[in-house]
BADRENZA-473187 format. One record per residue (C-alpha): residue in three letters; x, y, z. Coordinates in nm, 3 decimals, decimal comma. Layout:
# BADRENZA-473187
   code        xx        yy        zz
    ala         X         Y         Z
...
END
This chain:
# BADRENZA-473187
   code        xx        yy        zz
    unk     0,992     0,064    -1,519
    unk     1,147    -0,050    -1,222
    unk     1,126    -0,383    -0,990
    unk     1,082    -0,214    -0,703
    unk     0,668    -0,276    -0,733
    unk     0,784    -0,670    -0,805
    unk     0,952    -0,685    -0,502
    unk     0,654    -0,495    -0,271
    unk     0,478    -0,751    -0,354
    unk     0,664    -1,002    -0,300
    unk     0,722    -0,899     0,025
    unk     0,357    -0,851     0,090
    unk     0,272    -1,163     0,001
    unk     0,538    -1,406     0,148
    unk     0,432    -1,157     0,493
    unk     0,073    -1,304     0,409
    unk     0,211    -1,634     0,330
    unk     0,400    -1,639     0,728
    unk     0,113    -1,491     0,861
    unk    -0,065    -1,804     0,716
    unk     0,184    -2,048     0,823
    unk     0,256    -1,905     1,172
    unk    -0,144    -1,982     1,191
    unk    -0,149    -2,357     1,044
    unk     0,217    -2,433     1,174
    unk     0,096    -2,308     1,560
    unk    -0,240    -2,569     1,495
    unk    -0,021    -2,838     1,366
    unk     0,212    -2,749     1,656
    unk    -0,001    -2,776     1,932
    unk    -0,175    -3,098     1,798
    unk     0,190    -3,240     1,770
    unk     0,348    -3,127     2,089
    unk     0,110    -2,850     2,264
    unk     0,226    -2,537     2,364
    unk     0,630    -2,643     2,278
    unk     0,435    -2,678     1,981
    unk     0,313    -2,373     1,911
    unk     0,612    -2,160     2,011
    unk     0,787    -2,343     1,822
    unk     0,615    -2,334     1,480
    unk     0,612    -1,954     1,591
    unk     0,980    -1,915     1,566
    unk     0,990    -2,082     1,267
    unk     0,751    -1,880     1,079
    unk     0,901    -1,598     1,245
    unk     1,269    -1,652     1,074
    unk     1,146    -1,742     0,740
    unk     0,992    -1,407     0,714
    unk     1,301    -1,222     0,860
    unk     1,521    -1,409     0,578
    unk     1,274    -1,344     0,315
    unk     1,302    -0,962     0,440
    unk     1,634    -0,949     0,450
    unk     1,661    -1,084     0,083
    unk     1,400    -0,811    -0,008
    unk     1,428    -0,556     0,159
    unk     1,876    -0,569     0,045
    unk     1,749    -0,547    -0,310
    unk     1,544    -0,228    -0,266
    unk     1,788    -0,041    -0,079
    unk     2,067    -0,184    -0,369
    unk     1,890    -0,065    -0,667
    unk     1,895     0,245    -0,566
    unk     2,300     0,282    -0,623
    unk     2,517     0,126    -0,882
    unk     2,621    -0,186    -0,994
    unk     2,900    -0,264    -0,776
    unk     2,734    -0,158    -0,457
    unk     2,415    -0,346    -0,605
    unk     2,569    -0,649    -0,575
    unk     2,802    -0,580    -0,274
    unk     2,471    -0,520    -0,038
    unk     2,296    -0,816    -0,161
    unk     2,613    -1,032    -0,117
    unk     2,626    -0,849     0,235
    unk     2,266    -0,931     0,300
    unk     2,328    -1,279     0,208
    unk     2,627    -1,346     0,452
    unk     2,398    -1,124     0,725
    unk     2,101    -1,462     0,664
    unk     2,387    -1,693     0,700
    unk     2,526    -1,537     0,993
    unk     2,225    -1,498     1,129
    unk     2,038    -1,869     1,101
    unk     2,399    -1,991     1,220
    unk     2,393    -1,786     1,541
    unk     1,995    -1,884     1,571
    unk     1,995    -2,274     1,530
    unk     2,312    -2,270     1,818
    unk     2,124    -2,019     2,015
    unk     1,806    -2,239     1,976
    unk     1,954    -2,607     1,940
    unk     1,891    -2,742     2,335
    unk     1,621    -2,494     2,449
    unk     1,382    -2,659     2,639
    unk     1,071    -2,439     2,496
    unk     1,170    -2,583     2,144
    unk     1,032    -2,864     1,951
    unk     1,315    -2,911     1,705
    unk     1,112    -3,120     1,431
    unk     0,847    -2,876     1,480
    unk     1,016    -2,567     1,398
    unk     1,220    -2,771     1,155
    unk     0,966    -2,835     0,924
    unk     0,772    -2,501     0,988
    unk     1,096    -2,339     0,885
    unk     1,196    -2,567     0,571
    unk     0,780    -2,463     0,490
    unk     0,853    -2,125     0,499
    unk     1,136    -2,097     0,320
    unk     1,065    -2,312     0,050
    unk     0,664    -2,173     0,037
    unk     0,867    -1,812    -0,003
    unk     1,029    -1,898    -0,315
    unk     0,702    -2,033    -0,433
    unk     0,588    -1,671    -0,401
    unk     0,858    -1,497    -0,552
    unk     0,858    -1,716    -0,839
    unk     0,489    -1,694    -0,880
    unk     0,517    -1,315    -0,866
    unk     0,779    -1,248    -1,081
    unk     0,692    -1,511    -1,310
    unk     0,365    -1,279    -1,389
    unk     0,521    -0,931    -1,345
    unk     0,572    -0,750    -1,651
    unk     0,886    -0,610    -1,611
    unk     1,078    -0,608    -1,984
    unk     1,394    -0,767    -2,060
    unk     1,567    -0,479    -2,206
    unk     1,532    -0,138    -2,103
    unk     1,653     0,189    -2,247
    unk     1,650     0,125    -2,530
    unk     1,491     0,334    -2,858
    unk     1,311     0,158    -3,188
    unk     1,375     0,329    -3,523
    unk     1,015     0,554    -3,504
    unk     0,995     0,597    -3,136
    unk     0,949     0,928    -3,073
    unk     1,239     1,143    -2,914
    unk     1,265     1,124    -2,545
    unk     1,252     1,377    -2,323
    unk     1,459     1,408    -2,035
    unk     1,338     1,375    -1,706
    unk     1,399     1,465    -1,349
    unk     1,547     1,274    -1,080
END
């Protein structure tokens, strides 16, 4: 068994869970500061579900090679995020279309309502602990094609 399914979902549902938010944060946005507002919460939403892909999406593509690369493309990906909110809250600091506390929160929302998900879906995945390994009694395995 792999994680790949683990992380699908995950990615599924924290796409359902920015859906959600670009929804609520755009109401709360325009109630707050109308259509500034709106775009705003928007962005926000927008970026937490581009970091949460990033972080996904790194993982599947790693597990397909070894462990060195593994963890070289998800340290990659990681430094890509960082990079890439650096370059977006300079980009985005003075724009005049921007409510800053809007997309603020929005974006401290998504991110932390992400985790949420990802904890709550691998907390009930059933992915083992150990893997390859053989119990005196199991029967003999037989070699498969990759």
């Amino acid at each position: 068994m792999s994680a790949i399914p683990i992380l699908r979902r995950a990615l599924v549902l924290g796409g359902i869970f920015a859906l959600v938010l670009a929804i609520v944060g755009a109401l709360v946005g325009f109630l707050v500061a109308g259509g500034i507002g709106v775009v705003s919460a928007l962005i926000g939403a927008a970026m937490a579900f581009v970091f949460l892909g990033i972080t996904a999406m790194s993982i599947l593509l790693a597990s397909r090679y070894d462990v060195l690369a593994f963890f070289g493309i998800v340290m990659g990906a990681w430094l890509l995020k960082f990079i890439l909110f650096l370059v977006l809250a300079v980009a985005l600091r003075d724009q005049a279309f921007i409510d800053q506390t809007v997309m603020f929160v929005t974006l401290v929302v998504g991110v932390v309502g992400t985790l949420v998900v990802d904890m709550v879906v691998v907390s009930r995945s059933r992915l083992p602990y150990v893997s390859d390994i053989r119990l005196p009694g199991d029967p003999p395995q037989r070699p498969h094609a990759d």
